[in-house]
N, C-alpha and C positions, 0 to 999 in steps of 0.2 A: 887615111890608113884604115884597112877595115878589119873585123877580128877573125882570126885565124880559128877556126872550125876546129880542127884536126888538131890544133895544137890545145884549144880548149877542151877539147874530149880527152885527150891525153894528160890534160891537168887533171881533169876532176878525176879521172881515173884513179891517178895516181893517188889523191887528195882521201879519196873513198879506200884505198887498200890499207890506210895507215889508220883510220877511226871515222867515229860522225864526222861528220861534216854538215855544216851547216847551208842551206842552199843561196842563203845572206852573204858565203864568205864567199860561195864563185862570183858577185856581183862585188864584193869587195878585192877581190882579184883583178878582174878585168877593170874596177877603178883604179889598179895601181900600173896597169899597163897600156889602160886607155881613156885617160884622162880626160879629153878634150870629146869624147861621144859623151851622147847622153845617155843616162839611163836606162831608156827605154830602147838605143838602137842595142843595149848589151840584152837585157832581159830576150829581147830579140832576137838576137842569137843562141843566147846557155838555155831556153827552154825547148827549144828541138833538141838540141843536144841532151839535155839531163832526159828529154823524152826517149829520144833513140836509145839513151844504156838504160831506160827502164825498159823499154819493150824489148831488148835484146837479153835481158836480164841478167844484168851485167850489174847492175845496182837494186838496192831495195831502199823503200824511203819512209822515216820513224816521224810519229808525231813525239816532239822532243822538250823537255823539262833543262834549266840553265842548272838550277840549284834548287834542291837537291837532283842531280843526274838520273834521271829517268828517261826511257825511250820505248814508245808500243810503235810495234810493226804496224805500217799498214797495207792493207790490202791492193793489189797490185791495180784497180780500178782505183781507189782511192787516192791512190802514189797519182796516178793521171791526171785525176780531177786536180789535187795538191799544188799539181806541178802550173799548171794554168791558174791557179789563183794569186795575184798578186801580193798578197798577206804571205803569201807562204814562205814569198824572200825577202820576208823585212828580217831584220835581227832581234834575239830575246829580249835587247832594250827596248825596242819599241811596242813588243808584244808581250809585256810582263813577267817575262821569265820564259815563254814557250816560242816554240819557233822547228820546222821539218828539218830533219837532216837527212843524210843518206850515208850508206856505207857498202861496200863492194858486196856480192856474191862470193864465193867458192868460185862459181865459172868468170866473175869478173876480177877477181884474184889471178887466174888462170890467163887470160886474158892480156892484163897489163903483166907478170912475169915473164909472161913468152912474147912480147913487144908489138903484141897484133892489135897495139887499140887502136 
Protein backbone atom coordinates (compact mmCIF):
# COMPACT_ATOMS: atom_id res chain seq x y z
CA UNK A 1 0.00 0.00 0.00
CA UNK A 2 1.61 3.24 -0.77
CA UNK A 3 0.63 6.72 0.72
CA UNK A 4 -1.97 8.61 -0.89
CA UNK A 5 -0.48 12.17 -1.88
CA UNK A 6 -3.73 13.96 -2.46
CA UNK A 7 -5.29 12.71 0.53
CA UNK A 8 -2.18 13.63 2.63
CA UNK A 9 -2.15 17.16 1.24
CA UNK A 10 -5.64 17.41 2.11
CA UNK A 11 -4.84 16.40 5.77
CA UNK A 12 -2.27 18.61 6.50
CA UNK A 13 -4.41 21.18 5.06
CA UNK A 14 -7.07 20.73 6.96
CA UNK A 15 -4.74 20.13 10.17
CA UNK A 16 -3.08 23.81 9.30
CA UNK A 17 -6.64 25.66 9.06
CA UNK A 18 -7.52 24.60 12.65
CA UNK A 19 -3.89 25.80 14.51
CA UNK A 20 0.02 24.89 14.55
CA UNK A 21 0.60 22.13 13.81
CA UNK A 22 3.48 20.47 14.32
CA UNK A 23 5.57 18.86 11.30
CA UNK A 24 6.29 15.62 13.86
CA UNK A 25 2.42 15.16 14.03
CA UNK A 26 2.12 14.50 9.87
CA UNK A 27 4.68 11.81 10.54
CA UNK A 28 2.84 10.69 13.49
CA UNK A 29 -0.40 10.61 11.32
CA UNK A 30 0.90 8.58 8.48
CA UNK A 31 2.29 6.25 11.54
CA UNK A 32 -1.19 5.61 12.47
CA UNK A 33 -2.44 4.77 8.87
CA UNK A 34 0.72 3.42 7.73
CA UNK A 35 2.18 1.30 10.02
CA UNK A 36 3.97 -1.22 8.31
CA UNK A 37 6.27 1.65 5.85
CA UNK A 38 9.08 2.92 7.40
CA UNK A 39 9.90 6.18 8.32
CA UNK A 40 11.63 7.31 5.93
CA UNK A 41 9.32 5.95 2.80
CA UNK A 42 6.66 8.70 4.86
CA UNK A 43 9.12 11.48 5.36
CA UNK A 44 9.45 10.73 1.63
CA UNK A 45 6.35 11.59 0.69
CA UNK A 46 4.94 14.69 3.47
CA UNK A 47 8.06 16.72 2.44
CA UNK A 48 7.24 17.44 -1.22
CA UNK A 49 3.98 17.72 0.05
CA UNK A 50 4.42 20.26 2.96
CA UNK A 51 7.08 21.63 0.13
CA UNK A 52 4.40 22.25 -2.56
CA UNK A 53 1.82 24.18 0.08
CA UNK A 54 4.87 26.25 1.12
CA UNK A 55 5.57 27.32 -2.48
CA UNK A 56 2.09 27.62 -3.24
CA UNK A 57 1.62 29.53 -0.24
CA UNK A 58 -0.88 27.85 1.07
CA UNK A 59 0.99 27.39 4.58
CA UNK A 60 3.60 29.29 6.49
CA UNK A 61 6.05 27.48 8.97
CA UNK A 62 6.95 28.84 12.76
CA UNK A 63 10.19 27.97 14.65
CA UNK A 64 8.11 26.76 17.73
CA UNK A 65 8.33 26.71 21.63
CA UNK A 66 6.07 23.48 23.63
CA UNK A 67 5.88 25.47 26.86
CA UNK A 68 5.61 28.24 27.31
CA UNK A 69 3.66 28.65 23.57
CA UNK A 70 5.82 30.72 21.55
CA UNK A 71 5.98 30.85 17.76
CA UNK A 72 8.50 33.38 15.25
CA UNK A 73 7.66 33.29 11.65
CA UNK A 74 10.01 32.09 9.51
CA UNK A 75 11.17 33.23 6.33
CA UNK A 76 9.73 31.66 3.34
CA UNK A 77 13.59 30.36 2.25
CA UNK A 78 14.00 29.48 5.74
CA UNK A 79 10.34 27.38 5.93
CA UNK A 80 12.50 25.41 2.76
CA UNK A 81 15.54 24.94 4.09
CA UNK A 82 13.30 23.59 7.62
CA UNK A 83 11.41 21.48 5.64
CA UNK A 84 14.55 19.38 4.36
CA UNK A 85 16.04 19.08 7.52
CA UNK A 86 15.38 16.08 9.36
CA UNK A 87 15.35 17.71 13.10
CA UNK A 88 12.67 19.57 11.95
CA UNK A 89 10.12 16.56 12.25
CA UNK A 90 11.33 15.08 15.26
CA UNK A 91 8.88 16.13 18.22
CA UNK A 92 9.39 18.78 21.32
CA UNK A 93 10.41 15.59 23.30
CA UNK A 94 13.14 15.02 21.51
CA UNK A 95 14.17 18.46 20.79
CA UNK A 96 13.61 19.96 24.35
CA UNK A 97 10.73 21.74 24.26
CA UNK A 98 11.23 23.27 20.37
CA UNK A 99 10.11 21.85 17.39
CA UNK A 100 8.50 23.76 13.39
CA UNK A 101 5.12 23.88 12.99
CA UNK A 102 2.92 25.27 10.35
CA UNK A 103 -0.24 26.88 10.05
CA UNK A 104 -2.56 27.94 6.98
CA UNK A 105 -2.49 31.20 5.02
CA UNK A 106 -5.66 33.30 4.45
CA UNK A 107 -5.18 31.98 0.82
CA UNK A 108 -4.68 28.46 2.30
CA UNK A 109 -7.74 28.96 4.52
CA UNK A 110 -9.38 29.88 1.10
CA UNK A 111 -8.23 26.92 -0.41
CA UNK A 112 -9.35 24.09 1.76
CA UNK A 113 -12.98 25.99 2.44
CA UNK A 114 -13.73 26.03 -1.20
CA UNK A 115 -12.40 22.18 -1.35
CA UNK A 116 -9.65 22.92 -4.14
CA UNK A 117 -6.71 21.31 -2.16
Amino acid sequence: MTIDRQGLRQTILSDAVDDHFGLYEVIWGLNTRYPHLPESEKAAVAIPVVSELLEQRLIELYDSVWSPSSFRLLSHEAAAVAIRDPLSWRSPEELGGTYVSFVATEAGKRVYYQGKS
